[in-house]
C-alpha positions as CSV (number, residue, x, y, z in Angstrom):
1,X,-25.3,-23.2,6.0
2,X,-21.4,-23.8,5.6
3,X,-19.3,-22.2,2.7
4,X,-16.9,-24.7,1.3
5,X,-14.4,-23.8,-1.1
6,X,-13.1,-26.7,-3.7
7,X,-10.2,-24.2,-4.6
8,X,-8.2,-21.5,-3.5
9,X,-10.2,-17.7,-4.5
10,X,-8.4,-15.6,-6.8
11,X,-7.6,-13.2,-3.7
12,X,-4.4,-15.1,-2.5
13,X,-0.9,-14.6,-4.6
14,X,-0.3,-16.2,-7.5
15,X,1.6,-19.5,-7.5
16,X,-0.4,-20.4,-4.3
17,X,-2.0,-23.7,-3.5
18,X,-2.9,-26.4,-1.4
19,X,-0.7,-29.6,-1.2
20,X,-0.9,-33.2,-1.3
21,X,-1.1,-32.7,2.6
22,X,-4.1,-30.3,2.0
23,X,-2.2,-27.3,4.0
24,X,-1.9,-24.1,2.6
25,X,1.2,-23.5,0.0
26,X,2.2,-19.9,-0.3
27,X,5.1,-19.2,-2.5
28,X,5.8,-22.9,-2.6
29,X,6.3,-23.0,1.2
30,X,3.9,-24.9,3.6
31,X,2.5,-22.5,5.5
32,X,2.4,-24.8,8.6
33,X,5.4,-25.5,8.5
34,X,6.7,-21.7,8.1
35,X,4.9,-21.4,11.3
36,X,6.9,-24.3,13.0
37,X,10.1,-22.9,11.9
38,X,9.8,-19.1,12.4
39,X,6.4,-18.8,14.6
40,X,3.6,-16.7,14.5
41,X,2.4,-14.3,13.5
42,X,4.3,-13.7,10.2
43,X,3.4,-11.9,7.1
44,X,3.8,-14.2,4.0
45,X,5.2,-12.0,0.9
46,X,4.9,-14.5,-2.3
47,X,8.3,-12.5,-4.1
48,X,7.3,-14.0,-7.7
49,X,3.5,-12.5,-7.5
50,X,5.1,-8.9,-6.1
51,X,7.4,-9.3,-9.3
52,X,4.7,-10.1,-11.6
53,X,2.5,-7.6,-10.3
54,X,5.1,-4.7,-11.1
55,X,5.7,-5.9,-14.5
56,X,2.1,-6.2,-15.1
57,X,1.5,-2.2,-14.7
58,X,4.9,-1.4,-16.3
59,X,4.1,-3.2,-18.9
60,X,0.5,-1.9,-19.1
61,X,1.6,1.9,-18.9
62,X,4.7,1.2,-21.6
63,X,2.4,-0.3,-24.2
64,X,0.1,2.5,-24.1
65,X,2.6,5.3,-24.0
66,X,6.1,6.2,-24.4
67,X,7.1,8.5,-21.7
68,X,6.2,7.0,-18.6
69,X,7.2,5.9,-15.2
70,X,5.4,3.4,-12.4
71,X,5.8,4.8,-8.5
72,X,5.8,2.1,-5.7
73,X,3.7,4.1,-3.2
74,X,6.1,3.1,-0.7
75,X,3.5,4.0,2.3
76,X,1.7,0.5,1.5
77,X,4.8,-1.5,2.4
78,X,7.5,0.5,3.8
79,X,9.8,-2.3,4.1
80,X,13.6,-2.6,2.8
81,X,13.2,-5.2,1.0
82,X,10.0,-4.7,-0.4
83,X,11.9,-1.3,-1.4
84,X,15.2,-3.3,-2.9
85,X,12.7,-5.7,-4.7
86,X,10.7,-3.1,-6.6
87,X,13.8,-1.2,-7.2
88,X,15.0,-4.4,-9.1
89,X,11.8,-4.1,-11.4
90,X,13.0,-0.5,-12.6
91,X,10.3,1.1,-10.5
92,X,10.5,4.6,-9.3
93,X,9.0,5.5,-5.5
94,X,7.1,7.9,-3.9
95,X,7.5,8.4,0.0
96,X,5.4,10.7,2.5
97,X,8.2,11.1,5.5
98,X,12.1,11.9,5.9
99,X,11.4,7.9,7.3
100,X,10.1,6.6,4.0
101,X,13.0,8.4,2.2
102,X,15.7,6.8,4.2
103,X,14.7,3.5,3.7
104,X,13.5,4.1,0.1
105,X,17.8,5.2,-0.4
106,X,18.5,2.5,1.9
107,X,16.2,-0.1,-0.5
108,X,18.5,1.3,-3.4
109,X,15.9,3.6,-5.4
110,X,18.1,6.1,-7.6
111,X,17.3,10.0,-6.1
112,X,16.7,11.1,-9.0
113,X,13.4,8.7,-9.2
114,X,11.9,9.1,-5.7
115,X,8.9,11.7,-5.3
116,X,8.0,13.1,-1.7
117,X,4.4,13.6,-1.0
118,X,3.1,14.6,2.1
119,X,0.9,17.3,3.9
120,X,2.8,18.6,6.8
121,X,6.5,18.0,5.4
122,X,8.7,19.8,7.9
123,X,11.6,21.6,7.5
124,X,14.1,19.3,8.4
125,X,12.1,16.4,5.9
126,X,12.2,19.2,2.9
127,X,16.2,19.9,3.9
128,X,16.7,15.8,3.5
129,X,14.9,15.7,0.5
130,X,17.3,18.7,-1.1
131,X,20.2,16.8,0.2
132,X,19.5,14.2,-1.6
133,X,18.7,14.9,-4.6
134,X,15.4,14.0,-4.8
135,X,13.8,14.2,-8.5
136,X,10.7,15.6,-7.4
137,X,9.2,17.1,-4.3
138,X,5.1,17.5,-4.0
139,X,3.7,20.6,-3.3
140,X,0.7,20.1,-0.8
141,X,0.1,24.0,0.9
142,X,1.3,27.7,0.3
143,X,3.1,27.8,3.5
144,X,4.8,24.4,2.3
145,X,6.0,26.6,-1.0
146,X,7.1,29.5,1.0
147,X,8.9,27.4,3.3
148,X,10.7,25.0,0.4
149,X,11.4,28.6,-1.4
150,X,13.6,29.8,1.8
151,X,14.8,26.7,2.4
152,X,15.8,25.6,-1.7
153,X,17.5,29.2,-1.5
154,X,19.8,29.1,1.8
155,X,20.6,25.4,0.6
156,X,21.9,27.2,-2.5
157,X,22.4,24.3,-4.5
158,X,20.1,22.8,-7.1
159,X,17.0,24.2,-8.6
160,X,14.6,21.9,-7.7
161,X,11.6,20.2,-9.9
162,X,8.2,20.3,-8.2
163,X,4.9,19.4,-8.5
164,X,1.6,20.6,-7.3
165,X,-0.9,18.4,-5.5
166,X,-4.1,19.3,-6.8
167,X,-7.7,18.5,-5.2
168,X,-9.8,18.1,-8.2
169,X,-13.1,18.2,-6.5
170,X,-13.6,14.2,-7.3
171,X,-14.8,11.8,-4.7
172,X,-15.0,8.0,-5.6
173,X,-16.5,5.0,-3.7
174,X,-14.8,4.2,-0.6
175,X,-14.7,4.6,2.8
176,X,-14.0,8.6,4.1
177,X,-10.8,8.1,6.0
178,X,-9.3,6.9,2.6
179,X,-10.5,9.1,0.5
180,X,-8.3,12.1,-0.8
181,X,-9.8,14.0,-4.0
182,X,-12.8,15.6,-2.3
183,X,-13.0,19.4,-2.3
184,X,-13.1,19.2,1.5
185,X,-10.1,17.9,2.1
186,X,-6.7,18.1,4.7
187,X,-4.4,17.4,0.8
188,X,-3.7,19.6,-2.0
189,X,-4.7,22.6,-3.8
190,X,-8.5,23.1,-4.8
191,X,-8.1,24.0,-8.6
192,X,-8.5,28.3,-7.7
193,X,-5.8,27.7,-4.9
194,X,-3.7,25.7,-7.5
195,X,-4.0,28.3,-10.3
196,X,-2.5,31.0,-7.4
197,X,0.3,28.5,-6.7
198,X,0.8,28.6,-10.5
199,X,1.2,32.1,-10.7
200,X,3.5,32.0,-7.5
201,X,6.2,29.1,-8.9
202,X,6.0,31.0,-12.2
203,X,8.6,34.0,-10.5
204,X,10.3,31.3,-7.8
205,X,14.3,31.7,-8.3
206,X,14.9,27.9,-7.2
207,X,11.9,26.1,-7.8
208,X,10.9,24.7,-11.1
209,X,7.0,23.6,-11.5
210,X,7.3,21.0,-14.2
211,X,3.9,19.6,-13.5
212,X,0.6,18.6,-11.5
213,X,-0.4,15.5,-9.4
214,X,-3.7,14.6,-7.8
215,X,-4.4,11.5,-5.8
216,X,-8.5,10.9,-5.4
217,X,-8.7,8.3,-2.8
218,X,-7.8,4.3,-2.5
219,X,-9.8,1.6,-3.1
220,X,-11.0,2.7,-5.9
221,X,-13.1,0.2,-8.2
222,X,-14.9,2.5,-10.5
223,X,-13.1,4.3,-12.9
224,X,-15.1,7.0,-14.0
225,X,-13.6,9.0,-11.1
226,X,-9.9,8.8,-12.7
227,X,-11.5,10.1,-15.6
228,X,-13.2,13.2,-14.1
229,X,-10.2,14.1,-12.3
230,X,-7.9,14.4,-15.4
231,X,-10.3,16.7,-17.4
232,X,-10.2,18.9,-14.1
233,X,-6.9,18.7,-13.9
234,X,-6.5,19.7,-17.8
235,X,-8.0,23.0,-17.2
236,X,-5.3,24.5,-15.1
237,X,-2.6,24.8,-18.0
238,X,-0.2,22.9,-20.1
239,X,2.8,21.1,-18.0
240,X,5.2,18.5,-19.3
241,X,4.6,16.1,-16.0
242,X,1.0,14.5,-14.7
243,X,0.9,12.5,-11.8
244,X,-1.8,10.7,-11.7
245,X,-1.8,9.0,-8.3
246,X,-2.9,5.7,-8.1
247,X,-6.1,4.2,-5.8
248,X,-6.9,1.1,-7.7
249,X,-8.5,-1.2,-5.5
250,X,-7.8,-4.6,-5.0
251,X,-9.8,-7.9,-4.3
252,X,-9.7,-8.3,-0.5
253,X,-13.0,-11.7,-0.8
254,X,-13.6,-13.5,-3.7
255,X,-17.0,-11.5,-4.2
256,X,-14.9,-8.4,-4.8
257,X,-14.0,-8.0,-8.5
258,X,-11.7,-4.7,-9.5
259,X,-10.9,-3.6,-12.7
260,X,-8.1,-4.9,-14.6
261,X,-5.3,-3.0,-14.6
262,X,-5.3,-2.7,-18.6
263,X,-8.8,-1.5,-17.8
264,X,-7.0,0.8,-15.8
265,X,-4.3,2.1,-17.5
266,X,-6.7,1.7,-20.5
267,X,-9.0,5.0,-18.9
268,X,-6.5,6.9,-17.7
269,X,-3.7,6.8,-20.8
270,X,-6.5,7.5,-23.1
271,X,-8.3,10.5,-21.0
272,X,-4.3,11.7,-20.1
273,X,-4.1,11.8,-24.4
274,X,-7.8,13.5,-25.3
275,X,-7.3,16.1,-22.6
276,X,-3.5,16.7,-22.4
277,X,-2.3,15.1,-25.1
278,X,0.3,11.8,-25.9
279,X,3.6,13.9,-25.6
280,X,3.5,14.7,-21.7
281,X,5.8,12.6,-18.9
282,X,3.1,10.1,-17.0
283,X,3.4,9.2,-13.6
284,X,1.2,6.4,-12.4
285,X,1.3,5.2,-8.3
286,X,-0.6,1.5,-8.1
287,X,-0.3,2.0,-4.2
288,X,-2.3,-1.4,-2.7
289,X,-2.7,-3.0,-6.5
290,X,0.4,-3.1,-6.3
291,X,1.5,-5.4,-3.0
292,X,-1.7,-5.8,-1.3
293,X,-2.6,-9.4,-3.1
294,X,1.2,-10.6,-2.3
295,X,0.8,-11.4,1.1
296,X,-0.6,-13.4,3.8
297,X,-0.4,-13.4,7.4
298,X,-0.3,-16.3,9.5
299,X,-1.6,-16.6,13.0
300,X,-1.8,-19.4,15.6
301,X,-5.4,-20.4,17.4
302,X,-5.1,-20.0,21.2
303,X,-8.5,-20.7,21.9
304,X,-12.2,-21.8,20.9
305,X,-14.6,-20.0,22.9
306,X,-18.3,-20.6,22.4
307,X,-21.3,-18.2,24.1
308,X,-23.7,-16.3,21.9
309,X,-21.1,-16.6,19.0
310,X,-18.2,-18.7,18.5
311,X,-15.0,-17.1,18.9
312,X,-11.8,-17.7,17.6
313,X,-8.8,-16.1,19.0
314,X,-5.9,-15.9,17.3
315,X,-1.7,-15.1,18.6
316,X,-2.0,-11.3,17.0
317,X,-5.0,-8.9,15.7
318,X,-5.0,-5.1,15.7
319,X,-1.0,-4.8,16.8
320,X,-0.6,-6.2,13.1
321,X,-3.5,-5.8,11.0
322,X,-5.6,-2.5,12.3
323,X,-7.3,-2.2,9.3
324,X,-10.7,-3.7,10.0
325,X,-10.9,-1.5,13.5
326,X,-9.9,1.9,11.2
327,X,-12.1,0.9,8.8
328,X,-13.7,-1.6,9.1
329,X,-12.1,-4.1,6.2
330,X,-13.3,-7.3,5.1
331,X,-10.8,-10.3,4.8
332,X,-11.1,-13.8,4.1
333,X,-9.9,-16.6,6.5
334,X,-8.8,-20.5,6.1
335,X,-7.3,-23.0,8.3
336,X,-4.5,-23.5,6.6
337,X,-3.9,-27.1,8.0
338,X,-7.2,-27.7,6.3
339,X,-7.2,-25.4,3.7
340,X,-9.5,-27.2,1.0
341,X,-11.9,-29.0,4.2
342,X,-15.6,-28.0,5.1
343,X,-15.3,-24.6,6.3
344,X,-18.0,-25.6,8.9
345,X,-17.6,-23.0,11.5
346,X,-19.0,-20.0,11.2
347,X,-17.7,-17.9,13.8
348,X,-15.7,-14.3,14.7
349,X,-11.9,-14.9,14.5
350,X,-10.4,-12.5,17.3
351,X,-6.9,-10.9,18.3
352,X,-5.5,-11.1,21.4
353,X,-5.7,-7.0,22.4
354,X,-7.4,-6.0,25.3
355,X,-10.8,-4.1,22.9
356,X,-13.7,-5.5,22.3
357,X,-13.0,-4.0,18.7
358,X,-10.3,-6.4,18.0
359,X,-11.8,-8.7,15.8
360,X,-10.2,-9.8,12.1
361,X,-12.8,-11.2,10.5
362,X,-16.4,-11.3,11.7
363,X,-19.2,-13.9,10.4
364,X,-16.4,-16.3,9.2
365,X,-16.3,-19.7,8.0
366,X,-13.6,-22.1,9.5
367,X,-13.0,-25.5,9.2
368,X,-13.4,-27.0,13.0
369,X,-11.2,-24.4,14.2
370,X,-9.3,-25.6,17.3
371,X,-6.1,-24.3,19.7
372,X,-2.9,-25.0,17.5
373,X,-4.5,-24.5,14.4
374,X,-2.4,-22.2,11.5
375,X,-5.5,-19.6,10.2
376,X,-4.2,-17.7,7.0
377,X,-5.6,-14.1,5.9
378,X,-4.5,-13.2,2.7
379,X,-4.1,-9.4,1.2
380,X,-2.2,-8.5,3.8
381,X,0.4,-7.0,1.7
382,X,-1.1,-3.5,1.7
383,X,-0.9,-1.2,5.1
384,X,-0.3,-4.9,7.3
385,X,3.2,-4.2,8.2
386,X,2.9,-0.1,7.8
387,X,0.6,0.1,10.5
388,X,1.5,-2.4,12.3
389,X,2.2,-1.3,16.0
390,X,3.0,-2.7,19.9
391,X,-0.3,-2.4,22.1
392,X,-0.5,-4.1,24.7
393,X,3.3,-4.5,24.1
394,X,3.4,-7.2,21.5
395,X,6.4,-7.4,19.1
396,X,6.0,-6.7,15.6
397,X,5.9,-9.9,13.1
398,X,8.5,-11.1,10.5
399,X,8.4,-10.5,6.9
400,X,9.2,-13.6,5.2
401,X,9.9,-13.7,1.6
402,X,8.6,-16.7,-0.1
403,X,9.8,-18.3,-3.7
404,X,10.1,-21.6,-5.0
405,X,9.3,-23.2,-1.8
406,X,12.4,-21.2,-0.2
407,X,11.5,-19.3,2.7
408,X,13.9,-16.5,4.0
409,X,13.4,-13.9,6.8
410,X,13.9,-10.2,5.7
411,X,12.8,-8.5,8.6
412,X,12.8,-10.4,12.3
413,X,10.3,-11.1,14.7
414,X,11.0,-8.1,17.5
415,X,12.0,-9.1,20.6
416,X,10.7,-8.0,24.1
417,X,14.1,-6.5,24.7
418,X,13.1,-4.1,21.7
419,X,10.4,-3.2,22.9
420,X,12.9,-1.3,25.8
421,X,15.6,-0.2,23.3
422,X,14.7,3.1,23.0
423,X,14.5,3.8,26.3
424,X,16.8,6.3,27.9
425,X,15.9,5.9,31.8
């Protein structure tokens, strides 16, 4: 049987819609017509629903408790002005590279307010970090204290805060390659380990161990499992700063339905307060909640082939969406020309990459899909761009901010000759 849809689901960003012309409107821009202008593929950001979307957790986390700050967990969107944008909303950042931290400064985040993560930080990332001024640097291993020790002391500058990552034993619902909190696991300090790093900062002449973080996996939509991992984390001692990573998931089909985020904040504040108590510095990282719903990608039908299933093969795939080959991700489709009509198709809607793997959406419904059509995928905002890559040497998409039916580009399409640029023979 066909799935029709009367109405856009609640998985595309806010403010979207379909037209008198019955296309797709993302950001008030006709998504067709984006495509005639700048091409495809694109990835759609809706700037309104990326604004609203920080506000909502700031103001979730603020009204619940005074000493506070919300991290963009910059690995979801790693893009400048995705940076500059969330830096406008008074978010603070988290970044994982000496990569993410340039273009976090570049995007305008204040030092002082940026946290580096990572588990294999290298020497040269933790001497960038120092030279910045970083607020806060993560402490994932032993031999990642020793070497920030040697390092914080021939800098001689600064003491430096840090915090340690701690693996609180807790393992929600989601796939494996996305989950973090496990005791078995490549991040962080099992809580023994943790205590002995404790011990170790407690002496350190240029460190200073204000706190503790954990982050238990993404995608995330129980919350029980945020819960757990505070009261583990409570055990190891009294600290005036909890991180308490992010993970939230997000509605990628309209069958999916996370929590809230006041639901959210809700377990975690009041946990954070019954085990550590109201007075301690909160750090909260909505990762994908926080961009993933904002986007859209577009792509271009090439061709309509039918043999034992219908396929659908679009002008892009895993070069700029890998998630459903890593792991194997659901996502929604629409012709966007047609984006309210009998969805009457059902069929597999495939990228252009040489792998049989390379599919974006199996068993979908489309509405007679044909070459020239615009197909839409929303939540796209979320690891889209971040992973995006060049096999089969195909240049990377635009990001193309959307708001109030103005469409501008803020990071171009790359060229073939990019593709060379690097190259030194």
């Amino acid at each position: 049987m066909s799935a029709t849809a009367a109405t856009l689901s609640h998985v595309y960003p806010l403010g979207s819609r379909v037209n008198e012309h019955g296309r797709l409107e993302i950001g008030g821009c006709d998504a067709v017509e984006l495509v005639r202008e700048f091409g495809s593929p694109a990835y759609l950001v809706a700037e309104d629903d990326l604004r609203a979307r920080a506000r909502t957790f700031a103001d979730a986390v603020g009204a619940r408790h005074a000493d506070y700050d919300v991290l963009f967990a910059s690995k979801a969107f790693p893009c400048t002005a995705v940076y500059r944008l969330l830096a406008e909303e008074g978010l603070a950042c988290d970044v994982a590279s000496g990569g993410e931290l340039f273009l976090a400064l570049r995007g305008g985040f204040d030092p002082a307010r940026i946290y580096f993560h990572g588990n294999a930080k290298s020497a040269a990332e933790l001497r960038d970090a120092l030279a910045a001024g970083v607020g806060h640097i993560v402490i994932d291993s032993l031999d990642e204290l020793e070497l920030l020790e040697r390092i914080a002391a021939s800098e001689g500058g600064r003491r430096q805060e840090v915090l340690i990552r701690v693996t609180p034993g807790v393992a929600g619902d989601t796939h494996h390659a996305i989950s973090t909190g496990q005791t078995d696991s490549k991040f962080g300090f099992s809580p023994p380990d943790a205590r002995a790093a404790i011990e170790r900062l407690a002496g350190a002449e240029h460190l200073d161990l204000v706190g503790l973080h954990f982050h238990i996996g993404s995608q995330l939509l129980e919350l029980e499992p945020f819960r757990a991992a505070v009261r583990t984390i409570a055990s190891l001692g009294d600290f005036p700063v909890y991180n308490v990573g992010g993970g939230l998931g997000v509605a990628y089909t309209a069958s999916i339905q996370p929590p809230a985020v006041l639901d959210y904040v809700d377990a975690i504040v009041s946990t954070v307060h019954e085990e550590l108590g109201a007075d301690k510095r909160l750090l909260l990282e909505p990762g994908r909640a926080l961009v993933a719903n904002s986007a859209v990608t577009l792509y271009t039908v090439q061709t309509v082939k039918r043999n034992v299933s219908t396929w659908v093969a679009v002008d892009g795939g895993m070069s700029d969406n890998l998630r459903p080959m890593l792991y194997g991700s659901r996502y929604e489709a629409v012709v966007a020309d047609r984006a309210i009509a009998d969805a009457n198709v059902r069929c597999h809607l495939a990228g252009k990459h040489c792998e049989s793997g390379d599919v974006i959406v199996r068993d979908v419904w489309l509405a007679d899909p044909a070459p020239g059509d615009v197909i839409a995928t929303p939540v796209t905002g979320a690891y889209g761009y971040s992973l995006a890559n060049n096999y089969n040497g195909v240049p990377r998409p635009p990001v193309i901010f959307c708001r109030s039916g103005d469409a501008r580009v803020v990071v171009r399409r790359e060229s073939y000759e990019d593709l060379a640029a690097r190259d030194v023979g």
